[in-house]
C-alpha positions in Angstrom: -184.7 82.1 120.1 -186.8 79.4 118.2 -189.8 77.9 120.3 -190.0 74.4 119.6 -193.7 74.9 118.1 -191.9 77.1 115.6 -189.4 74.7 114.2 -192.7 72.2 114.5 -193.8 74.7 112.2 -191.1 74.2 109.9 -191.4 70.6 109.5 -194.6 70.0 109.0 -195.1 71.7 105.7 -193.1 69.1 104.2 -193.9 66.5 106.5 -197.3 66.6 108.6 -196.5 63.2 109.8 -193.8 64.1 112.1 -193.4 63.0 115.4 -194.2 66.3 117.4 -193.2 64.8 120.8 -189.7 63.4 119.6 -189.4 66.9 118.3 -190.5 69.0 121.9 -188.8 65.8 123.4 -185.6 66.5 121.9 -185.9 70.4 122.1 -186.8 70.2 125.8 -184.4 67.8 126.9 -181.3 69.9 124.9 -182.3 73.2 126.6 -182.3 71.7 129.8 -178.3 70.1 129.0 -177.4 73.5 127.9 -179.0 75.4 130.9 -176.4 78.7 131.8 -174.2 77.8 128.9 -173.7 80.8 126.5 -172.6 81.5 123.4 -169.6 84.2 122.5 -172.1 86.8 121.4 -173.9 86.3 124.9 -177.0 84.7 123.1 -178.0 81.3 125.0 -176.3 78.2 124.2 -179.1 76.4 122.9 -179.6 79.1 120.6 -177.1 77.2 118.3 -178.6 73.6 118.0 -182.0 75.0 117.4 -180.9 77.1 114.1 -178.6 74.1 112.8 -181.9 72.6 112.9 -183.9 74.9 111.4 -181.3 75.1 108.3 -181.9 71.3 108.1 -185.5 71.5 108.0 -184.8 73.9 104.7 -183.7 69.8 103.0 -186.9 68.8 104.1 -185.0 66.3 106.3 -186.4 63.3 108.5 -187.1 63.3 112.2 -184.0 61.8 113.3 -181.7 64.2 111.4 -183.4 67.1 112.9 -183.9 65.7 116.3 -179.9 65.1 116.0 -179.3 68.4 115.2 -181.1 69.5 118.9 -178.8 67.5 120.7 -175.4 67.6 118.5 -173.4 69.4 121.2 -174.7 67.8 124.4 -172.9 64.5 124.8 -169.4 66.8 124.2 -170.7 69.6 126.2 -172.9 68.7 129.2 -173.1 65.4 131.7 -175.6 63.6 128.7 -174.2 60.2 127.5 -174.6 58.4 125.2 -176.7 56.0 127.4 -179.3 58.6 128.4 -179.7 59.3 124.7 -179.9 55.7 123.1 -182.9 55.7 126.1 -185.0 58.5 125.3 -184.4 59.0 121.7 -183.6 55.3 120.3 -180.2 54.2 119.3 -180.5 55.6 115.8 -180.4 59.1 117.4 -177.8 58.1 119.4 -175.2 56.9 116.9 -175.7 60.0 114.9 -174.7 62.7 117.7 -171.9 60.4 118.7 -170.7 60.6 115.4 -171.1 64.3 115.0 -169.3 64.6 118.4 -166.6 62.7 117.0 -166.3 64.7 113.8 -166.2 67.7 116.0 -163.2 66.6 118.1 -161.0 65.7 114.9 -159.5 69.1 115.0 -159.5 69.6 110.7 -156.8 72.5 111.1 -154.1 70.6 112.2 -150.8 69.5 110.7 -150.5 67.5 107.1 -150.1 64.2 108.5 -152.6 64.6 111.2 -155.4 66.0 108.4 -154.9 63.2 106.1 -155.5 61.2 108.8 -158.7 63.3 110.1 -160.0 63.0 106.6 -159.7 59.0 106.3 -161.9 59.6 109.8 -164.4 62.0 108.5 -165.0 59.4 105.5 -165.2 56.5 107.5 -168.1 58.7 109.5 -169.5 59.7 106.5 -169.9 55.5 105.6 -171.4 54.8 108.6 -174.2 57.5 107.8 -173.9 60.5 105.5 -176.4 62.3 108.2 -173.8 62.5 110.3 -171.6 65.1 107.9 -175.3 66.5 106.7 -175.3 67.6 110.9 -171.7 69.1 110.9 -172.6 71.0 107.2 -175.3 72.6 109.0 -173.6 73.2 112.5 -170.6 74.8 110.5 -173.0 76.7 107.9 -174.4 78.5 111.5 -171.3 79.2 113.1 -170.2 81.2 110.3 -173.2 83.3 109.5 -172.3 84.3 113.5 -168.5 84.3 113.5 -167.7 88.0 114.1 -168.4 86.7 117.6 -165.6 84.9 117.9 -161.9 86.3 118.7 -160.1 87.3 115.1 -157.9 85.1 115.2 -160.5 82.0 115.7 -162.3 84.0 113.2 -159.5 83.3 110.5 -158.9 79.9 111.3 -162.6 78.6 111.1 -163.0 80.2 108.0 -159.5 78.5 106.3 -160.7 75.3 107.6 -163.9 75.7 105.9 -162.7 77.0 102.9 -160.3 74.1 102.7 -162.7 71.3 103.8 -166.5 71.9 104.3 -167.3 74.5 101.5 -165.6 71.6 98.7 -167.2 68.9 100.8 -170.6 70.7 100.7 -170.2 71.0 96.9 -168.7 67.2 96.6 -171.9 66.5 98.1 -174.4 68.4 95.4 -175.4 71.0 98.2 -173.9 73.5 95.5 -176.2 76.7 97.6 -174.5 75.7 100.6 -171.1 75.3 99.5 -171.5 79.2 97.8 -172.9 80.3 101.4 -169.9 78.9 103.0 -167.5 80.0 100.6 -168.1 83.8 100.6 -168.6 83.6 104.5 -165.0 82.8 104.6 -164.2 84.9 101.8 -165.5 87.4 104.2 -163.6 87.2 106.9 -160.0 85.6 104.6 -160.1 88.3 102.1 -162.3 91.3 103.4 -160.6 93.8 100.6 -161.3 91.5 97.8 -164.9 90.9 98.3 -165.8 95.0 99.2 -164.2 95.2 95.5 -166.0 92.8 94.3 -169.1 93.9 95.6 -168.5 97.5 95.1 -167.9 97.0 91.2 -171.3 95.4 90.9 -172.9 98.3 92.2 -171.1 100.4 89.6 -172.0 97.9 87.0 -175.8 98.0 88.0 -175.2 101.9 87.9 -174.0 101.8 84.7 -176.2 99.5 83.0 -179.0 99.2 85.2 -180.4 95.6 86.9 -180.1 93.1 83.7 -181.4 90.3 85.6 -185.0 91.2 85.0 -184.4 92.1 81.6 -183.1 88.6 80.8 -185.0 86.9 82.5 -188.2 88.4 80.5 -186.1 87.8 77.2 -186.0 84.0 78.0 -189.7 83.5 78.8 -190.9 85.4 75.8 -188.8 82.8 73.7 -190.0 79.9 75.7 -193.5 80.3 75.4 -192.6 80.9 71.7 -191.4 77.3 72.0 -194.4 76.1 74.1 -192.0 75.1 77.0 -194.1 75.6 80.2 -190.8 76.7 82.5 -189.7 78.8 85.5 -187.3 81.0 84.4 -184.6 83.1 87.8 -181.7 84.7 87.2 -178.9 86.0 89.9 -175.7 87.2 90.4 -173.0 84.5 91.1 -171.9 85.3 94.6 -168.6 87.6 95.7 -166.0 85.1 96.0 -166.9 82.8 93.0 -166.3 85.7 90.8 -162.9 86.9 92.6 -162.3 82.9 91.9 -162.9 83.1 88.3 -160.3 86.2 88.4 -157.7 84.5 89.9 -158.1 81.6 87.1 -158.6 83.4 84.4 -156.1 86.2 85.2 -158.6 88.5 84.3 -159.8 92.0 85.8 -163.8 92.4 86.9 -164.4 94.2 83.6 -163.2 91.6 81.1 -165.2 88.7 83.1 -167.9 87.9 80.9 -170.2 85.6 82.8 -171.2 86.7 86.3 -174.8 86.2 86.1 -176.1 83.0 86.4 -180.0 81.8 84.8 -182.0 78.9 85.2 -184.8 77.2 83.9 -186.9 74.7 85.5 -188.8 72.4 83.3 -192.0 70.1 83.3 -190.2 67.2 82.2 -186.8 65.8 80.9 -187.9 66.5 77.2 -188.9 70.2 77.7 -185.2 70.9 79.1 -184.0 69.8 75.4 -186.6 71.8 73.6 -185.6 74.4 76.2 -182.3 74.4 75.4 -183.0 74.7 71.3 -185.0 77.8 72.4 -181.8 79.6 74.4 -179.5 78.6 71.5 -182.1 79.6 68.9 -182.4 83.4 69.9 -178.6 83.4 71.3 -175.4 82.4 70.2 -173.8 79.4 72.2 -170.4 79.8 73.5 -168.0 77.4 71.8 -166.5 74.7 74.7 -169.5 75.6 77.2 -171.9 73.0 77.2 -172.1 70.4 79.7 -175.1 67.2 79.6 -175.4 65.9 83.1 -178.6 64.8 81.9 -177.3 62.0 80.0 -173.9 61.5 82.1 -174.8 62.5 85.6 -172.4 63.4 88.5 -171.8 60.7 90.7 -173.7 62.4 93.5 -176.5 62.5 91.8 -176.9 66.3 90.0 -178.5 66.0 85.9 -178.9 69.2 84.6 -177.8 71.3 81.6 -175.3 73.5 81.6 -174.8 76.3 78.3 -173.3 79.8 78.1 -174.7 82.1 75.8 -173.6 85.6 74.8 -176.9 87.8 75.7 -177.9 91.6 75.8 -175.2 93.8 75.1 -172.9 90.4 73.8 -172.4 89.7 78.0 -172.3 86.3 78.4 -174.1 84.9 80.8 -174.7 81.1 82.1 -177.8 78.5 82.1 -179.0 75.6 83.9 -182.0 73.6 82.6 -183.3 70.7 84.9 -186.6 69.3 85.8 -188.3 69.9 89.0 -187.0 66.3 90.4 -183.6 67.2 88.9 -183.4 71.2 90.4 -184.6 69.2 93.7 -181.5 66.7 93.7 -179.4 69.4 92.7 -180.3 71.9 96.0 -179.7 69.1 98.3 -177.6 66.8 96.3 -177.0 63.6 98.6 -179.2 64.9 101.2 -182.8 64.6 99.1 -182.4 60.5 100.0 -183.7 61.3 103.3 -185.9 64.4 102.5 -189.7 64.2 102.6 -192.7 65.1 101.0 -196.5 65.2 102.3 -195.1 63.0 105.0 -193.7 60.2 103.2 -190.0 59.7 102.3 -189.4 61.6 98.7 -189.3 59.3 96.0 -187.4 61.0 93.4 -186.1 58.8 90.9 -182.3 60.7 90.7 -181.5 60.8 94.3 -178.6 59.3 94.5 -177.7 55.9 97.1 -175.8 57.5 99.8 -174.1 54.0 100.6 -173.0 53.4 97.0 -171.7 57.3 96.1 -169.4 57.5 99.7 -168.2 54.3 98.3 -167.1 55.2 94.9 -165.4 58.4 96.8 -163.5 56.3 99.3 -162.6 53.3 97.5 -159.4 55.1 95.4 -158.1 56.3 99.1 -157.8 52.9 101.0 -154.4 51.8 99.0 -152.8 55.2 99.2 -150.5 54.6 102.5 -148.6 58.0 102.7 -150.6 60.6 104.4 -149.0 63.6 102.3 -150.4 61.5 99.1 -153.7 60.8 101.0 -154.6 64.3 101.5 -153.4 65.7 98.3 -155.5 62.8 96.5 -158.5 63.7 98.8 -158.2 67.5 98.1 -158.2 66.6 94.3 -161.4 64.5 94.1 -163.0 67.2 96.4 -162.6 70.0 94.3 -163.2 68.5 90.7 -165.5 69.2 88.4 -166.0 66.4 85.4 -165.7 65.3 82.4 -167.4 62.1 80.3 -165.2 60.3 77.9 -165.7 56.7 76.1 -163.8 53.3 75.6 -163.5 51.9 72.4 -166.6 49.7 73.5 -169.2 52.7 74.5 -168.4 52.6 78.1 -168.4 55.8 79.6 -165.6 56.9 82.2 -166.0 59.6 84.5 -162.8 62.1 85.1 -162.1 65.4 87.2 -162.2 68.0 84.8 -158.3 68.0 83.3 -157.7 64.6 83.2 -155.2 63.3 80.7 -155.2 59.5 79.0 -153.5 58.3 82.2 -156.2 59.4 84.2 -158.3 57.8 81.8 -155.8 54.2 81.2 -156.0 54.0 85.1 -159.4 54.3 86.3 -160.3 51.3 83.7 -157.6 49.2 85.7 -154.5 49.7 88.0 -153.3 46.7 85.1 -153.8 48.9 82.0 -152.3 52.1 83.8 -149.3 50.4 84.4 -148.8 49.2 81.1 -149.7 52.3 79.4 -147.4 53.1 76.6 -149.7 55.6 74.4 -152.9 56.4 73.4 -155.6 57.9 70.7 -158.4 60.4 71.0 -160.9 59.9 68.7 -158.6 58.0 66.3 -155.6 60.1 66.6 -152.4 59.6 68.0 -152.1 61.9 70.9 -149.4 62.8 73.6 -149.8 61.6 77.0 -150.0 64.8 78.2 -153.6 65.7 76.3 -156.0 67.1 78.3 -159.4 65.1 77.8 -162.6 67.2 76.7 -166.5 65.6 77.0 -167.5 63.3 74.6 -163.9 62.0 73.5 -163.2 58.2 72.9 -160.0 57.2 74.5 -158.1 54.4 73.0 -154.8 53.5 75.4 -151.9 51.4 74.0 -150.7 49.0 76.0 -147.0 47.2 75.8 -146.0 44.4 78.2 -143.0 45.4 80.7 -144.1 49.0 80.3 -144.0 50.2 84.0 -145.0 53.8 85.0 -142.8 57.0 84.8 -141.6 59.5 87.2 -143.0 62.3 84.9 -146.5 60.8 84.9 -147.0 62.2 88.3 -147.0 65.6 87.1 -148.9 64.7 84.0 -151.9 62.4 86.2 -154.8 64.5 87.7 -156.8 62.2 89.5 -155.6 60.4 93.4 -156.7 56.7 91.9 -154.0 57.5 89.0 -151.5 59.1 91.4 -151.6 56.6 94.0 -151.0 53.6 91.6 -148.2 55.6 90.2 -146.6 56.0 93.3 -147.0 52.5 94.5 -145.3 51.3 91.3 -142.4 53.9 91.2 -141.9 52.4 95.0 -142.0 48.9 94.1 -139.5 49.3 91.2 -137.3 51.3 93.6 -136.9 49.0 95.9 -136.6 46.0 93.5 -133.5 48.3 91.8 -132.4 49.0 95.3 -131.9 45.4 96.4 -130.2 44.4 93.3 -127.3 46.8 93.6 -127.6 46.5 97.5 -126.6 42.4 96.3 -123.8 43.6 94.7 -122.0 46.2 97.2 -122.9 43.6 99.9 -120.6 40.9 98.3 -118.0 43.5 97.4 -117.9 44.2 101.1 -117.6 41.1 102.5 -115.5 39.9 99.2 -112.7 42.8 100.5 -112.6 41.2 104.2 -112.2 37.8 102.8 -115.4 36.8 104.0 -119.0 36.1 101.6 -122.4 38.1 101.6 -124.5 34.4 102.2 -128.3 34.8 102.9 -127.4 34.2 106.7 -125.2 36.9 107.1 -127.5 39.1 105.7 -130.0 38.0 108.0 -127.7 37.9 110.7 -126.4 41.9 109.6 -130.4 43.0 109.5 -131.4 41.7 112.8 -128.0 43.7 114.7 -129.3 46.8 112.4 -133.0 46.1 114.0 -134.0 46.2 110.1 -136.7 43.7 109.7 -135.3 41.6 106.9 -131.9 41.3 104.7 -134.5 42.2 101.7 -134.7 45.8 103.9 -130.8 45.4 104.5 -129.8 45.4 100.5 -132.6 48.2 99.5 -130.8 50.3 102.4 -127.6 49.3 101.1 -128.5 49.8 97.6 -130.0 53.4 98.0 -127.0 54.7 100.2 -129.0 55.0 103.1 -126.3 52.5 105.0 -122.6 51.8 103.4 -121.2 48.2 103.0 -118.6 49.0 105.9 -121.9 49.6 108.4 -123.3 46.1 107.1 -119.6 44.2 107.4 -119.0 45.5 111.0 -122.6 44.2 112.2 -121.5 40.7 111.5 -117.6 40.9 111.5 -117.1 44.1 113.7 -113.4 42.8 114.3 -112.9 42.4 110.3 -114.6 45.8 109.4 -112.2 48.0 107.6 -111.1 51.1 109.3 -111.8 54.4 108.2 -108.7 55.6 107.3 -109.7 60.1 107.1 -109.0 61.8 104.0 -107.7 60.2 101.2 -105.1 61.7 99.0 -106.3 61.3 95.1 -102.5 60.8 94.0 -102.4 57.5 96.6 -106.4 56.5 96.6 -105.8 53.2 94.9 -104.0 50.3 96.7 -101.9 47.6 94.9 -99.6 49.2 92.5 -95.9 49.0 92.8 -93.6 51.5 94.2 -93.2 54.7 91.9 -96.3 52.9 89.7 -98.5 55.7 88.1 -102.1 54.8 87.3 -104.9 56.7 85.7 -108.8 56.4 85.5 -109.9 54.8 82.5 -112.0 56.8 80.2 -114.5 54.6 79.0 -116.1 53.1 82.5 -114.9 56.2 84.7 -114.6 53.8 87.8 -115.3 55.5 91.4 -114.3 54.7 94.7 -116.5 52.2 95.8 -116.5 50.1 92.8 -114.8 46.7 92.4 -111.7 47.6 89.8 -108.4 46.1 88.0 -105.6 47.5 86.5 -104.5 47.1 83.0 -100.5 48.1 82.7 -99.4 49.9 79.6 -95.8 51.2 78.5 -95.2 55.1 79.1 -98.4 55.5 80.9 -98.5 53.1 84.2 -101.9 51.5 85.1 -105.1 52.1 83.8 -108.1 51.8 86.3 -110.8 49.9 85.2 -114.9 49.1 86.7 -114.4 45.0 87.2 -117.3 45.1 84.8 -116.1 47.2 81.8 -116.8 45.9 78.3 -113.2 47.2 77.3 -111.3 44.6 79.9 -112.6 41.8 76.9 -109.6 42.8 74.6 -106.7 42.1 77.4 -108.5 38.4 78.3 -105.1 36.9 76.2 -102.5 38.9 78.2 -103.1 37.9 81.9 -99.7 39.2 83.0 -100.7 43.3 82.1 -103.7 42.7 84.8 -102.7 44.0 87.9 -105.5 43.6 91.4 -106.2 46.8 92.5 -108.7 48.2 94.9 -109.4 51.8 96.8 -108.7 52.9 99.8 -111.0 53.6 102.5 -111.8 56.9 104.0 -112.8 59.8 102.4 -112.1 60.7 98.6 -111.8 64.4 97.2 -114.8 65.5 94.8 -112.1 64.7 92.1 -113.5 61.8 89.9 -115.3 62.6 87.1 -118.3 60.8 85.7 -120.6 61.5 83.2 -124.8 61.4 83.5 -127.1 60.9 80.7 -130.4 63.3 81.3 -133.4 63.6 79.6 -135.3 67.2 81.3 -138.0 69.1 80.2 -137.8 72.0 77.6 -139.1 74.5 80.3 -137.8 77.4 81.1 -136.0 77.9 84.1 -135.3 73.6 83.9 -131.6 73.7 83.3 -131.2 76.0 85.7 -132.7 74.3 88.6 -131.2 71.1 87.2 -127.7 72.8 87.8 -128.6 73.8 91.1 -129.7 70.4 92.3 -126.3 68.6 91.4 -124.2 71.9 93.6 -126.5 71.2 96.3 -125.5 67.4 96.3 -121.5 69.3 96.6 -120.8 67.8 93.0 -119.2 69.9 90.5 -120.1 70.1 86.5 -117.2 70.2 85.0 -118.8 70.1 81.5 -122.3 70.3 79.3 -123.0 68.5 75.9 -126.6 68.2 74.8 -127.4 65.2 72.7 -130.8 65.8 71.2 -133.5 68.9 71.6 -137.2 68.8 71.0 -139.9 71.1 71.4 -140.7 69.0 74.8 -137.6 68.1 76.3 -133.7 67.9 75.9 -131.3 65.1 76.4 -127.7 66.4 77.2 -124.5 65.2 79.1 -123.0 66.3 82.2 -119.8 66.0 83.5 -119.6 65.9 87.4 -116.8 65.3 89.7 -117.6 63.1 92.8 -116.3 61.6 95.6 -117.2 57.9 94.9 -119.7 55.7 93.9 -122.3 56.4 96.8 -122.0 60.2 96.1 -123.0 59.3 92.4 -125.5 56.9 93.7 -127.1 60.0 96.2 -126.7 62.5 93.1 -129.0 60.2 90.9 -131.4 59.6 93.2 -132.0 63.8 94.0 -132.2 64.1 90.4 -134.7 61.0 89.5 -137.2 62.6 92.5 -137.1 65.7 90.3 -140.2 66.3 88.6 -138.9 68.1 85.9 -136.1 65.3 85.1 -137.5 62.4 83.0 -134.7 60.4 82.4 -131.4 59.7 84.0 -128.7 57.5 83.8 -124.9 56.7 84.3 -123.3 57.4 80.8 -120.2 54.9 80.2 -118.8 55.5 76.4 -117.0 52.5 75.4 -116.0 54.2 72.1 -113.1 56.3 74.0 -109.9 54.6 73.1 -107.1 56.9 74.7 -106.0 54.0 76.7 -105.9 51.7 74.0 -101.9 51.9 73.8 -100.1 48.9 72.4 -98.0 47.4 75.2 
C-alpha cells in the first residue's frame, strides 16, 4: 500500500506548495478509521481511499480534493462524523465527503422511477460542487480496475451501472481517458466474448500488417516539419469496446471498420493547429463528412480541438485530433483542470471551463420535466451526445446533440418558437421537419400563431429541452380537450335525471370523488377515466340511473312506439352515450340521429317527424359502427400494428378505405364496430398515444343521403 510520503510525492510535482500535514493528517487519521477493515481481495481497507487518491493526483488536483479522497468512505463506514471532520480538516473537507457519502448511498441501479430520481440527486450534488462527482469518478474508476474481487454477480451489476451512468458521465464531463478506462472495464466483465474478439483480431491485424502506429506516426512529422509546425505527434489504438461500439452502429464486421487507430497532434499555439491541419489534408485525402472545429465552437465543457479523418497508408483511414498544449490539457481533465495546479498555483488556463456555469446549462432543461420516465430518458440523451453547431438567421450559434432535427433547433431558441413551429429552411431551402441538422447549417424555423405541437414530433425531437416542452404541451392540450367534452357528458347526465351540471354540483361531485377540483372532475369524465352515471350518483345517488346488464341492440333505444322500427343514421353514426332524436320516415321507421348532426337542419319545418329518443343503460353489444379518419406512417409493419391496436381495445374493423398515400404517410378510413361512445372515446385515445399514428379523428360524412326519404 501507498505510504503517505509517496502520494506526497505525487503531489508535489505539480504543486510544491502543498500542505504536507493536511496530507499525513488526512492519511493518518483515515488508516486509523479503517483499522481491521478489509477489502474482498483481503488487501487492507485503506488500501482503497489511498489509490482513489493517487488517480486524482494524475488531474493535478487541489489539496482538499485529494485530502477528500483519503477520507471518502469513513463517515459511511467507521464512528467518524461529520463533526470530527469539519474539526480537523475545515468544513470545506467536510461538505465534500458528506457529499460523496451521499452519492454513494443513492443506489444508481435501482428501478426507473427511483433512478430518475437519483439522477436529479446526483446533479443537485454535482451543483453544490463538481469535486464531489470528480471523488466518486475516481472511487468507481478504482473499484473496477479491482472488481474480479467481488462476487460475479456484483461483478455484473457494478459494471451495468457504470456503463449506464459513470463512463457517459465521465465523458459528459471532458475526462474522455477516463470515460474509455471505464467503459472497456465493464466491457470486460458485460461482454467477455466480444472484447477477446476484439482483441484477438488486432493481434492478427498487427500480424498481418505489422505495428502501423509507428509508421504513421513518422509519416506525420516528416510532413510537419515540412510545414514548419513545431508539434508532438502519438498515435494508438482506440480501445476494445469503442470499436465493438462502432460495430454495432455501423453494422459492420472488424475487417470493413476503417478507423480504429486514433492520432494526435499537439501544437505550440492555436494557429499552428490550422497550419497543422493543411499539412494532414495536404499529404492525405480528407474524409468527406469528418471534420469537426471545436476550436471555433467549443463543447460546453470546455474541450477545443480539431477533429479530421483521413484515409492513410494502405487507404486505412485513421482519425486526428489537433489541439494546443492548454487545449490537450482541458481536454484530459475536461471540468476537472478548474481546480488543477501548476508549480503550486491554481492553473490558469484560459479554456477551462466554469464548473458553476456548465452544471447549470446541463441541469436547467431537467427542472420542468415532472415525469420521472421523461426525466431519465431526457438525462440519458444529454449524457451521451455528441454535438453539432448550427446558426440563426442572425449569426447566433446553437448547440445540438449530434442528430438533432429543426425542432431541436426551434426549441432550444425558445419553448415560444417550439411551440409554434410550423416549418423550416436549411440554408435557404425548404426542408422536412424531420432533417437531420449537420455543422455549419443556418436554420430558419417558420412560425404560425395557434400552431401547437404534434404527437409525432416526439419521435422526430432528439434533445430532453425539446421533448419535455412537447410533452408538457401535448398534456396541457389534453386536458383542455378533456374538460370540454367532460362539460358536455356532464350536462347530458344530469340533463337525463332531470337535474343540471351547475358549477356547484360539479364541485360538490369532485369533493365525494376526493378529486381536487370539478376542472379534474370533467378531464376524468372527458377521457373515460370515470362515466357520467359515477358523477350523477355522487351528487344524486337516489336519482343515478340503474345499470340495467346487457342490452339487446334490437331494443337499445328508448321512446319509440310499440312495433316502431328505427335505424342508425348514416351520416352522424350516433353511439350509445350520445344525446339523439328521431326523425320518422314512411316504410322505414325512425332514423337515429347525434342531437348535433348537420343533417337534422333540413326537418327544422316538420316538427311533428321529430320523435325524443334516448339509449338505454347497461351494456351495448360491439355492434355500432363508426368510422375513424387516420393519418399513419408509410412504414412498414404500421398498418399492421395499427390493426392490432384497435382488436386489443375488443373493436372490430369491419372495413378499410385509404384516402390519400405519400411516400411519408397514408390517410385511410376504418370502419369499427363499438359498444358506445366511451368505447370510441378509449379507442381514440390508444391510437393518438401511438407513435406511429399522426392524425386521428371521428369521420362523420354528411354527404350520405340513404335516409333522405320523402315522408
Amino acid at each position: 500500500m501507498m505510504t503517505s510520503d509517496d502520494l506526497i510525492e505525487l503531489i508535489l510535482p505539480y504543486n510544491p506548495k502543498t500542505n504536507e500535514k493536511l496530507i499525513r493528517g488526512a492519511y493518518d487519521f483515515g488508516r486509523a478509521m479503517h483499522e481491521g477493515q478489509t477489502r474482498h481481495s483481503g488487501e487492507p481497507y485503506f488500501s482503497h481511499p489511498v489509490a482513489v487518491a493517487a488517480i486524482l493526483t494524475e488531474q493535478q488536483l487541489d489539496d482538499a480534493t485529494i485530502v477528500t479522497a483519503l477520507l471518502h468512505d469513513t463517515i459511511e463506514d467507521t464512528k467518524a462524523s461529520y463533526k470530527d471532520l469539519a474539526t480537523r480538516f475545515g468544513d470545506e473537507v467536510a461538505m465534500l465527503v458528506d457529499g460523496v457519502t451521499k452519492l454513494t448511498n443513492l443506489q444508481l441501479n435501482s428501478s426507473e422511477t427511483k433512478q430518475a430520481e437519483n439522477f436529479r440527486k446526483l446533479f443537485m450534488a454535482m451543483s453544490k460542487d463538481l469535486r464531489v462527482i470528480l471523488v466518486k469518478l475516481a472511487d468507481r474508476l478504482h473499484n473496477m480496475r479491482t472488481i474480479k474481487a467481488m462476487r460475479p454477480e456484483k461483478q455484473h451489476q457494478k459494471s451495468r451501472e457504470t456503463m449506464d451512468i459513470y463512463a457517459p458521465l465521465a465523458g459528459r464531463m471532458g475526462m474522455q481517458w477516463m470515460r474509455e478506462e471505464l467503459e472497456d472495464l465493464a466491457f470486460r466483465v458485460l461482454n467477455p466474448d466480444g472484447r477477446a474478439s476484439i482483441i484477438r483480431r488486432f493481434i492478427n491485424l498487427q500480424r498481418e500488417a505489422g505495428d502501423v502506429i509507428p509508421r504513421i506516426t513518422g509519416d506525420m512529422r516528416v510532413e510537419l516539419e515540412k510545414a514548419g509546425v513545431e508539434a508532438e505527434v502519438f498515435g494508438r489504438a482506440k480501445k476494445p469496446y469503442s470499436i465493438w461500439r462502432k460495430m454495432q452502429e455501423k453494422e459492420q464486421s472488424f475487417s470493413r471498420l476503417s478507423d480504429i487507430y486514433g492520432f494526435r497532434i499537439i501544437t505550440g499555439t492555436e494557429e499552428d493547429c490550422y497550419r497543422a491541419l493543411g499539412a494532414i489534408h495536404q499529404r492525405w485525402r480528407a474524409v468527406p463528412g469528418r471534420f469537426k472545429d471545436y476550436i471555433s465552437q467549443p463543447k460546453s465543457n470546455g474541450y477545443r480541438s480539431i477533429h479530421t479523418t483521413v484515409s492513410g497508408r494502405d487507404g486505412k483511414r485513421v482519425e486526428v485530433q489537433i489541439r494546443t498544449r492548454q487545449m490537450h490539457d482541458v481536454a484530459e481533465t475536461g471540468v476537472a483542470a478548474h481546480w488543477s495546479y501548476r508549480d503550486g498555483v491554481r492553473s490558469q488556463n484560459p479554456f477551462a471551463v466554469d464548473p458553476a456555469k456548465w452544471i447549470a446549462t446541463l441541469t436547467e432543461q431537467f427542472d420542468a420535466e415532472e415525469d420521472h420516465e421523461d426525466f431519465l430518458e431526457a438525462v440519458k440523451l444529454e449524457m451521451y451526445s455528441d454535438q453539432v453547431f448550427c446558426f440563426t438567421p442572425k449569426g447566433e450559434v446553437v448547440k445540438l446533440p449530434r442528430g438533432a432535427t429543426p425542432i431541436d433547433f426551434a426549441f432550444a431558441i425558445h419553448t415560444r418558437i417550439g411551440t409554434a413551429c410550423v416549418g423550416a429552411k436549411v440554408d435557404g431551402m425548404r426542408v422536412p421537419l424531420w432533417t437531420r441538422l449537420k455543422n455549419g447549417q443556418s436554420v430558419t424555423i417558420i412560425t404560425a400563431e395557434g400552431q401547437m405541437p404534434q404527437a409525432t414530433w416526439l419521435d422526430i425531437a432528439t434533445t430532453g429541452k425539446a421533448k419535455a416542452a412537447i410533452r408538457r404541451a401535448l398534456r396541457e392540450a389534453d386536458r383542455a380537450r378533456f374538460v370540454k367534452l367532460g362539460q358536455e357528458l356532464a350536462r347530458s347526465a344530469f340533463e337525463h335525471v332531470g337535474r343540471k351540471a351547475t358549477d356547484k354540483a360539479l364541485r360538490t361531485a369532485a369533493r365525494n370523488m376526493r378529486l381536487d377540483s370539478a376542472e379534474d372532475l370533467l378531464a376524468r369524465l372527458g377521457s373515460a377515466e370515470i362515466s357520467g352515471r359515477d358523477v350523477v350518483q355522487a351528487v344524486y345517488p337516489d336519482l343515478a340511473p340503474k345499470t340495467s346488464g346487457n342490452v339487446d341492440s334490437r331494443r337499445a333505444v328508448i321512446g319509440l312506439q310499440p312495433g316502431q322500427s328505427f335505424e342508425r343514421a348514416h351520416c352522424c353514426e350516433p353511439l350509445p352515450g350520445e344525446r339523439i332524436v328521431g326523425i320518422t320516415f314512411r316504410g322505414k321507421g325512425v332514423v337515429v340521429h347525434a342531437i348535433d348532426c348537420d343533417r337534422l337542419g333540413q326537418y327544422e319545418e316538420q316538427p311533428e317527424r321529430w320523435v325524443d329518443l334516448h339509449w338505454h343503460d347497461g351494456t351495448h353489444p360491439a355492434v355500432y359502427g363508426a368510422t375513424l379518419d387516420i393519418t399513419i406512417g408509410n412504414d412498414a409493419g404500421v398498418l399492421g400494428r395499427i390493426c392490432t391496436l384497435i382488436g386489443e381495445t375488443k373493436a372490430n374493423i369491419s372495413d378499410l378505405q385509404f384516402l390519400d398515400r405519400k411516400p411519408d404517410f397514408y390517410r385511410l378510413l376504418v370502419y369499427v364496430e363499438l359498444r358506445d361512445v366511451s368505447h370510441l372515446h378509449s379507442l381514440m385515445l390508444t391510437l393518438e398515444a401511438e407513435a406511429d399514428v399522426a392524425a386521428v379523428s371521428r369521420y362523420r360524412n354528411m354527404a350520405r343521403a340513404e335516409d333522405a326519404v320523402e315522408a
